[in-house]
N, C-alpha and C positions, 0 to 999 in steps of 0.2 A: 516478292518481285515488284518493279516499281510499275507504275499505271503508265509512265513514255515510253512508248513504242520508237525506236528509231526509224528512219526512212534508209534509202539504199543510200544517197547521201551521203550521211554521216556516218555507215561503215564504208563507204569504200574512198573514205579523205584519201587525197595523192600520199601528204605523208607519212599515212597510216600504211598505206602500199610502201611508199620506200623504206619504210622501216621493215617490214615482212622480208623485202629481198636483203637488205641490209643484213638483216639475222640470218637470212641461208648463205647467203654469200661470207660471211664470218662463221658460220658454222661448217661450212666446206673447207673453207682457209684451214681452221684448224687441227678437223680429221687429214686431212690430207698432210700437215707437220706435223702430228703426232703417228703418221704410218709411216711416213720417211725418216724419222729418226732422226728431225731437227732438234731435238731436246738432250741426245745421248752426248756421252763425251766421244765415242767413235767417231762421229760425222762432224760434231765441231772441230776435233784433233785435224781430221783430212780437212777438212776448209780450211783451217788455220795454217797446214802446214803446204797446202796448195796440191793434195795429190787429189782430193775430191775431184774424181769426172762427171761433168753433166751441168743439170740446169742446179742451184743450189735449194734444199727443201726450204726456206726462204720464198727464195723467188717462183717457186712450184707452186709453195702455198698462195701467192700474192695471183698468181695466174689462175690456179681454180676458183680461189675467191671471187675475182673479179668475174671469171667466166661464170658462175653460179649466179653470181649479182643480177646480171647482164640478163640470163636467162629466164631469173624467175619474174626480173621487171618485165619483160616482153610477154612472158605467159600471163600475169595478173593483165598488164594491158589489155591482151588480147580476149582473155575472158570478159574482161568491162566493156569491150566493145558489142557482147552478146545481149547485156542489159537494154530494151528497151527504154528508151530518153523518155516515153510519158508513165513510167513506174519509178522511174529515181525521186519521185516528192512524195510517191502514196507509203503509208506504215507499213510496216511488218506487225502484222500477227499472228502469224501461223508458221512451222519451218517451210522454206522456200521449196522443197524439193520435193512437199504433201500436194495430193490432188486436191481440188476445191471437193469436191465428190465424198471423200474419207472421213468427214466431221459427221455426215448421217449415220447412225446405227442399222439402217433400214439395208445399208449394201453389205453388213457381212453377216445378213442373214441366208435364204433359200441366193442360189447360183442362179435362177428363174428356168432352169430348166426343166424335164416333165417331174415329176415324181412319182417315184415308187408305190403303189399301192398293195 
């Protein structure tokens, strides 16, 4: 493992974030044409011969996509907005979601309550 520690900084670059929505938004697009049966010759045949009803899986895909995009950039936002601004310069060393407390051996020892004699 290398000795640079990242700061929150340099995980949470903007375009590091659009790329994350990017990927679910392209990863929705495509479950979503591959469950409509935009790949089969059934659903190309009706498109082509104009009796397909509805939105086309196409354009269904291009609308969950975007709705996926859309959503996940608002959720990453909205979580960055949790990070406190004087912890985006200090390192990581530890996983974020460890109590400072957990690194002493001394707390998973006695509960401190009475004991058994």
């Amino acid at each position: 493992m290398s000795d640079e520690k990242p700061t929150r900084r340099d995980i949470l670059r903007p375009l590091h974030l659009l790329g994350i929505a990017l990927g679910c938004g392209v990863f929705a697009a495509l479950v979503t044409l591959v469950s409509t049966g935009a790949f089969t010759a059934r659903v190309n045949n009706a498109i082509i011969d104009g009796t397909y009803q509805g939105l086309t899986p196409l354009a269904l895909g291009l609308v969950v996509g975007g709705g996926a995009f859309i959503v996940t950039l608002l959720m990453l936002s909205m979580l960055i907005l949790a990070v406190d601004p004087n912890k985006v310069t200090k390192t990581i060393d530890r996983p974020v979601l460890y109590d400072a407390e957990s690194d002493d051996d001394s707390t998973t020892g006695s509960t401190g309550g009475p004991s058994a004699s």
